[in-house]
Structures are given as C-alpha cells and as structure tokens.
C-alpha positions as CSV (number, residue, x, y, z in Angstrom):
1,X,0.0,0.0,0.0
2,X,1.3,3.2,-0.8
3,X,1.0,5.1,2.3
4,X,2.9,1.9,4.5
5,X,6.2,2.6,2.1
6,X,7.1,5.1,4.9
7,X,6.7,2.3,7.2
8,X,10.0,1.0,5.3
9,X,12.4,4.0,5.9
10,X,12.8,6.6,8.9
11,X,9.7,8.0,9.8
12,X,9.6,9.8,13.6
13,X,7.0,12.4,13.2
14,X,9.9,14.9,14.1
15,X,11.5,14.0,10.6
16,X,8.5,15.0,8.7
17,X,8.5,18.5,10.6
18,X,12.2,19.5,9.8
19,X,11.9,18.4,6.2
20,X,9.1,19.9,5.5
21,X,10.7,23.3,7.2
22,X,13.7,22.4,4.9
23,X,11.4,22.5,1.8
24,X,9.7,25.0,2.7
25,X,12.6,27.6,2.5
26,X,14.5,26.1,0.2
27,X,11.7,26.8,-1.9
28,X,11.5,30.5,-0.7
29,X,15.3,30.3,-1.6
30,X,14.3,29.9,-5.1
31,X,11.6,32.7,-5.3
32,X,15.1,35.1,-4.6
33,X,16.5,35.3,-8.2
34,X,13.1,36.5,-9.5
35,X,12.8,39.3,-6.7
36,X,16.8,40.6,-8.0
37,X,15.5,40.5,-11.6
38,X,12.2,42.7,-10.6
39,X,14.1,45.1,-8.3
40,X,17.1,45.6,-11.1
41,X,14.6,46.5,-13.8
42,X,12.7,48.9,-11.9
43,X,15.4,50.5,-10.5
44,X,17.1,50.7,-13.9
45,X,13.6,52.8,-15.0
46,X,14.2,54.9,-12.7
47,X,10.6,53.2,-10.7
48,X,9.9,53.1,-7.1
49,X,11.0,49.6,-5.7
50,X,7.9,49.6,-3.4
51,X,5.7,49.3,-6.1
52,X,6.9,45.7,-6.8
53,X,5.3,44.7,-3.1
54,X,2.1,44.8,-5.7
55,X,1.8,41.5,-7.2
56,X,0.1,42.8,-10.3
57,X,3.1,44.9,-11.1
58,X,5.4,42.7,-10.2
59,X,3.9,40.0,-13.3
60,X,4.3,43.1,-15.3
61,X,7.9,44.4,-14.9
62,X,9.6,41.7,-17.0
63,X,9.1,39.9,-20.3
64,X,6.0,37.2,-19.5
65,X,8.3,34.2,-20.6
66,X,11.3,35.1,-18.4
67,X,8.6,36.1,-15.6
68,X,7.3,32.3,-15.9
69,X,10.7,31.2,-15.6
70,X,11.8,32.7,-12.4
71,X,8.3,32.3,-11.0
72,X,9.2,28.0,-11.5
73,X,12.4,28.5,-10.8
74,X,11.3,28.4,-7.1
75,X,9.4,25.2,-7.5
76,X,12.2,23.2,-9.2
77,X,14.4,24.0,-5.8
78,X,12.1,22.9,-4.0
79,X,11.6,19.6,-5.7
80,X,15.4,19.3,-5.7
81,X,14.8,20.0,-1.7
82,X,11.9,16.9,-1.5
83,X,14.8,14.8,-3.1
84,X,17.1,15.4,-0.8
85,X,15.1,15.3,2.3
86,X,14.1,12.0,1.4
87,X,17.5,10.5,0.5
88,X,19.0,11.9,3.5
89,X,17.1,12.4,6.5
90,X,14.6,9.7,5.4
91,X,17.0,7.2,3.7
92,X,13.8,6.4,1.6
93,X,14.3,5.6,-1.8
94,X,12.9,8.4,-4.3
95,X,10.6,5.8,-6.1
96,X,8.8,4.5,-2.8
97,X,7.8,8.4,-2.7
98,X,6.5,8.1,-5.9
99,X,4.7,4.7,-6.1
100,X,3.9,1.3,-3.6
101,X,4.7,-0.2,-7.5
102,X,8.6,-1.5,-8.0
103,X,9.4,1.1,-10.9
104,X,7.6,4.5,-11.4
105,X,4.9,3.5,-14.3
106,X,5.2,6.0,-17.1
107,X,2.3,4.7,-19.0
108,X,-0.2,5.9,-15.9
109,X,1.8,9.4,-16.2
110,X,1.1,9.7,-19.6
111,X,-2.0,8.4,-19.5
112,X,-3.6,11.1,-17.1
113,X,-1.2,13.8,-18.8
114,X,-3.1,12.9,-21.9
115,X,-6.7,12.3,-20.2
116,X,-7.1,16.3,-18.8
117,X,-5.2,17.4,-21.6
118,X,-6.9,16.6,-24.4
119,X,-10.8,17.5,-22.4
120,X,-8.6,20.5,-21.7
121,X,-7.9,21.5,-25.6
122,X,-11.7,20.2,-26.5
123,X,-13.3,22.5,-23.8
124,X,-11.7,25.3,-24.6
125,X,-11.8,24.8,-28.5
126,X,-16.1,24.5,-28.1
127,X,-15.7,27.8,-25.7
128,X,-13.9,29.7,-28.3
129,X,-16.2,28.4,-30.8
130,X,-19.2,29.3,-29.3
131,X,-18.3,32.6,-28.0
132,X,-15.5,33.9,-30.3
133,X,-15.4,37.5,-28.5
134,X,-14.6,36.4,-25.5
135,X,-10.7,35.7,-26.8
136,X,-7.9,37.5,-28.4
137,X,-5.9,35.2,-30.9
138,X,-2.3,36.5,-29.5
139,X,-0.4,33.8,-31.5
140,X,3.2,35.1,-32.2
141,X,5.7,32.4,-33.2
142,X,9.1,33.3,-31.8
143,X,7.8,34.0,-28.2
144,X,5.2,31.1,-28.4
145,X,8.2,28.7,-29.0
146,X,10.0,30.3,-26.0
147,X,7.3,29.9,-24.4
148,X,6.7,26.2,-25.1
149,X,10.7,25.7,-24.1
150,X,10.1,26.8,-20.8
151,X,6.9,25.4,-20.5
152,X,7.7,22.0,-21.1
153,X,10.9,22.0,-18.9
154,X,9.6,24.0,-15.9
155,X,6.2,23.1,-15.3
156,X,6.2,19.8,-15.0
157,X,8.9,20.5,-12.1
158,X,6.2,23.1,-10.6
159,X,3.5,20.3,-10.5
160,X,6.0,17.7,-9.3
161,X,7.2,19.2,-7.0
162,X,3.5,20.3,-5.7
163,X,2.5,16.6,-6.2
164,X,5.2,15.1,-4.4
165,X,5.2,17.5,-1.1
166,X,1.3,17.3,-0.9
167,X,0.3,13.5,-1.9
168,X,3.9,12.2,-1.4
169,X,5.6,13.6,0.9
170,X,2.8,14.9,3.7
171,X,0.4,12.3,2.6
172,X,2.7,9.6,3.7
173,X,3.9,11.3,6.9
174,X,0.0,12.3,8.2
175,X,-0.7,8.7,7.5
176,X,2.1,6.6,9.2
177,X,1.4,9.6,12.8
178,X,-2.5,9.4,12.3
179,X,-2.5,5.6,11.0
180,X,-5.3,6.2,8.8
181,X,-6.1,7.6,4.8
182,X,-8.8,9.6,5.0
183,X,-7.3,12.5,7.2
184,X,-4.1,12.6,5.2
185,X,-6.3,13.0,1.7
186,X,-8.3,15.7,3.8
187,X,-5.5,17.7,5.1
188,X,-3.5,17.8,2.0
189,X,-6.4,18.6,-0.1
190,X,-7.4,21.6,1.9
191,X,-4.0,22.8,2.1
192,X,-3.4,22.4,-1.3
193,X,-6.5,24.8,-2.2
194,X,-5.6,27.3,0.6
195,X,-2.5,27.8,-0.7
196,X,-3.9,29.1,-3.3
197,X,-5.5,32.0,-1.5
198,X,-2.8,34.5,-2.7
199,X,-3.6,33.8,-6.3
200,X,-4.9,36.4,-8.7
201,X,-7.9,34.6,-9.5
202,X,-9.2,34.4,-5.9
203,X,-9.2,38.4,-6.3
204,X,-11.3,38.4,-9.3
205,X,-13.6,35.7,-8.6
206,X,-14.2,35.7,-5.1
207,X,-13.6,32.6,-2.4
208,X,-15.9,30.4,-4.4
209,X,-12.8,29.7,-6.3
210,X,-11.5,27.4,-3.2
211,X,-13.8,24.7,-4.4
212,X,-12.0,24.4,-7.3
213,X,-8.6,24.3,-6.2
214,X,-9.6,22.0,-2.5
215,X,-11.9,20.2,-4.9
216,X,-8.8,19.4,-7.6
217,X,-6.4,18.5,-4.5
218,X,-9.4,16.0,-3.5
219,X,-9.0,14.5,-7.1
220,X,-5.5,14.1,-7.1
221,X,-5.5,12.6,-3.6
222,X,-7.9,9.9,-4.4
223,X,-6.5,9.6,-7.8
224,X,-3.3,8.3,-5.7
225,X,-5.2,6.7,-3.2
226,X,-6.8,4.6,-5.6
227,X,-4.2,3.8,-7.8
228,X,-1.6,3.2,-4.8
229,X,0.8,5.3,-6.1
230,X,1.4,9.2,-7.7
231,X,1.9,8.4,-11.1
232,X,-1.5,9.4,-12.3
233,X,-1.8,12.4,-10.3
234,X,1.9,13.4,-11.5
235,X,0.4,13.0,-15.0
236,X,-3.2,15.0,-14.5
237,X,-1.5,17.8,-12.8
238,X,1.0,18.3,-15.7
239,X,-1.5,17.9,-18.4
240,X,-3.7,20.9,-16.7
241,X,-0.6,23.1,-16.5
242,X,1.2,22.7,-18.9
243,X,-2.2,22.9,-22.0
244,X,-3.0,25.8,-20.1
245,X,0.1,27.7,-19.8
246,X,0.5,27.2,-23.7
247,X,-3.7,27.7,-24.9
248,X,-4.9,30.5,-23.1
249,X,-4.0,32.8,-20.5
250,X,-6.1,36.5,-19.0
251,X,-4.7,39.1,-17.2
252,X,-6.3,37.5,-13.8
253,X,-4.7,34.1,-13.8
254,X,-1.4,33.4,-12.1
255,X,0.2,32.0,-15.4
256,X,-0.1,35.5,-17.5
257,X,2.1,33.4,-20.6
258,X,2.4,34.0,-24.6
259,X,-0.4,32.1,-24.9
260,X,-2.2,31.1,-28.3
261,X,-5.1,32.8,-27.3
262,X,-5.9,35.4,-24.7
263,X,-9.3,35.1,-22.3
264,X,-10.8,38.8,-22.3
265,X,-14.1,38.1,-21.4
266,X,-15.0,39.8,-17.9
267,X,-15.1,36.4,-15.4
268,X,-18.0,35.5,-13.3
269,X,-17.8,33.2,-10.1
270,X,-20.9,30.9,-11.2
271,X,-21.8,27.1,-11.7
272,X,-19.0,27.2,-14.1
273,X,-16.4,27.5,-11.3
274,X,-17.6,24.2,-9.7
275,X,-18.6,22.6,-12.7
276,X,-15.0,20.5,-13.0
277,X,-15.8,19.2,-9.8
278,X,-19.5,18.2,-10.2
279,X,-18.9,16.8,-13.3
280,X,-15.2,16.6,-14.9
281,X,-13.7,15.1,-11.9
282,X,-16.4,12.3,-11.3
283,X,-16.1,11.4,-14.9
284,X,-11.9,11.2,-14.6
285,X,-12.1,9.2,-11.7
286,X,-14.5,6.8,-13.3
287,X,-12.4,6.5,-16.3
288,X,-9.5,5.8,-14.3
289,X,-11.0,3.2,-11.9
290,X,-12.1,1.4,-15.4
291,X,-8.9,1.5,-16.8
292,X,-6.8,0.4,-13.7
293,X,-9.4,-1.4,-12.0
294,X,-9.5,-0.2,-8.5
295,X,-11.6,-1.9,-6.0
296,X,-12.2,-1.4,-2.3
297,X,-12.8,1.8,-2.3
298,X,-14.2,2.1,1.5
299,X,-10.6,0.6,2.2
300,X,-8.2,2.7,0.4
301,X,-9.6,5.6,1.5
302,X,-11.0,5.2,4.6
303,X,-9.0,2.2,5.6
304,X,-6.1,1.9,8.6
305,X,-2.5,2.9,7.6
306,X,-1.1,-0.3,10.0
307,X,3.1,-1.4,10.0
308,X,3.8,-4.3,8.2
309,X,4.0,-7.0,11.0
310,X,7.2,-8.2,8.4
311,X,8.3,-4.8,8.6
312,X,8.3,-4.9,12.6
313,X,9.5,-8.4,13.1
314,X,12.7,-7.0,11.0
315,X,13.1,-3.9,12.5
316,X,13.3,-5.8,16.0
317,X,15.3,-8.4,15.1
318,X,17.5,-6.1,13.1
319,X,18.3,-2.7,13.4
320,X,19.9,-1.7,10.4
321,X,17.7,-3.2,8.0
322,X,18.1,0.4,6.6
323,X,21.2,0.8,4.0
C-alpha cells in the first residue's frame, strides 16, 4: 500500500517536521533570483522599488516568458529540496515516494497527462467556438516557441514538486502519525486549495474559487489513493498546466504566458467555477477506476494505515535493516 512505504524507511514524526521546514525555505530560496530581476529592472527605469510589493506589477515588470521562468524556478528547488530530504534524513528511496509499484509506471503518467489534456484542448476549442469574443488570438511564433521551451521543462517541475510534497511527501507522513487515509487525503487537499488564497484569480472571482482548487487537490489525492501510487496524479497535474500555460491565458490568472489565445471576457464566479468538480472530476475518476481497476474503495480511503508485521519483526530483530 502506498502510504505503508514510509513504514519501510525513517519515519519519527519529528522527521517529517524539519523536512518539510527544509522544503519550505529552500523553496522560498528559489523565489530570490526573480525578486533581484524585478528590483534591477525597476530600479534601472528609474521606478519606485515599493511598487513591486504589488503582485500585479510585479507580473508586469519583466518579459511574460522570463517572468514564468523565475516564477518556476522556485518550485524546481524545492523539488530538488523533497529529493534530498528524502534520500538523507529519510533514507527512503525516491521511487517509494513516488509509487507502492517497484518502478515509477510511465504509461499511468502519460495516460492522465493525456486524459485532462486533451478534455482541456476540447473544452476550450467549443468555448472559443461558441463565443469567439470572448478571446484574443495572440499567437506570435518566436515568443510562443520560448514559451513552449520553458513550458515543457519547468512546469512539470512546478507540478512535481507540488505533487510530491502534498500526496507524497505529507500524505505519507499524516498517514504513518494518524494511521489512517482519510485525514491525510483531507489535510493535504485543503492545504493544497488554501495555498492558493494569494492567487490572482481568488481576487477576481471571489472565495468560491476554493472549491475548485480544495476540490482538484481531493481528485489528485484519491487519484493516488486509488491507484496506490502518484503516477497518475503526476500526469493530471502536468497535463492541466502545462495545456494551459500554452492555450490560453487573462490578465487574472497566475500564469499570465504568450499564450495562443488570450481570455478577455469579464469572469464571473458561477456554476462554471464548480462545474470540474461536479462533473469533470467524477467522470476522470470513473475512467480511471475502469482503466486500472481499482476496487475497495471504503478501504483505500478510509481504511487503517497499519506497519507491516514483516516490517516490525525485521526492525526488531535487526536494526539496520536500513542501507
């Protein structure tokens, strides 16, 4: 089971604590080369560095593409942070973070990468359709293809890094101190949406947006639940970013990117808000259970979280069953 995996490295609760502090600001680390790009180009216009404490002219100082880098930047640090925390002060091999399988399964990454992205690309084709006015065709090649550069590299690191501190790395630590699954998937997921809170889009649309974003860290958390393992969510949460980044983009969203098209209708917080998570969600999750054929549901997510009793035979009988 893929919460137990803990069960087979160093796991004291007080572990958990300093590596999360450890990822925490070594991801802060990595939001410092954006913040000396910001300050030297508004202190070479001659601007007032107080200005930049606004986040809407901070997105604007710089060119959007080298904005997007710096702003990932931070997350691949802090994913280089996870890997290290877990090598060292958990001795836990990097794939039993990933997966209860022996090898990482790329086909169930690709396979959700490809699942949200191509509803992704059909709902917003039918949108843009339907209502035409409501988008800007921005399409310019050369920064489009630096944009897709730094898309591909970087974002995939931004939603790693998020998927493996949230339903790796926390999911498996609430689980082995609470000794359950349904508290970890609760407390990840709500964290995961509050975090959120400082995004644009929360300003424009109002706290109904937090359904969305709790709502998506519920799917990715039963996703890996489910499936025993991240590869799915790894692949879902990449396919959302990464289509988006490179399809559309508004000047309320946190990803403001040289999109292909340009959102400049004026947004409204209604059923359309919650609508991925009345009815898109539901549907991935039945596609995926299909696919991968997951049964006991009542057990995987609301079952025990329990030691191996091989595990704890071993780890009396020998205490450096640990290399």
């Amino acid at each position: 089971m893929y919460i137990q995996q803990a069960f087979k490295s160093l796991h004291e609760w007080w572990r958990y604590l300093v590596g999360f502090i450890i990822i925490f600001l070594a991801s802060q680390i990595g939001t410092i080369p954006l913040l000396i790009a910001v300050m030297a180009k508004v202190m070479s216009d001659g601007g007032d560095i107080e200005s930049i404490q606004d986040p809407n002219v901070l997105m604007g100082v710089l060119d959007s593409n080298l904005t997007l880098f710096l702003m990932l930047l931070s997350f691949a640090v802090g994913l280089l942070a996870i890997y290290f925390v877990v090598k060292y002060l958990h001795r836990q091999p990097f794939v039993q973070l990933t997966t209860s399988r022996k090898k990482t399964d790329w086909g169930r990454v690709f396979f959700g990468f490809g699942l949200i992205a191509i509803t992704t690309i059909v709902i917003t084709g039918l949108d843009y359709y339907n209502n035409p006015d409501d988008y800007l065709l921005q399409f310019d090649l050369i920064p489009f293809l630096i944009l897709v550069v730094i898309a591909v590299i970087m974002v995939p690191l931004q939603t790693s890094f998020e998927e493996y501190l949230f339903r790796g790395y926390l999911m498996q630590g609430i689980g082995v101190l609470v000794k359950n699954r349904w508290l970890p998937l609760v407390i990840t997921s709500v964290v995961f949406g509050l975090l959120h809170l400082a995004n644009p889009e929360v300003d424009k649309l109002g706290n109904i947006i937090m359904v969305f974003y709790i709502g998506t860290g519920l799917l990715w958390g039963i996703t890996t639940l489910m499936d025993e393992g991240m590869e799915l969510a790894l692949g879902l949460h990449a396919g959302n970013n990464l289509v988006t980044a490179l399809l559309v983009t508004a000047d309320w969203t946190a990803f403001q990117t040289n999109s292909i098209l340009k959102d400049i209708s004026e947004p409204s917080a209604g059923f359309d808000v919650i609508a991925p998570v009345l009815i898109l969600y539901p549907i991935f999750i039945l596609i995926m259970a299909y696919r991968y054929k997951w049964h006991d549901w009542s057990g995987k997510l609301f079952g025990k979280v329990e030691e191996p009793i091989v595990l704890a035979e071993e780890k009396t009988s020998n205490s450096t069953f640990i290399e």
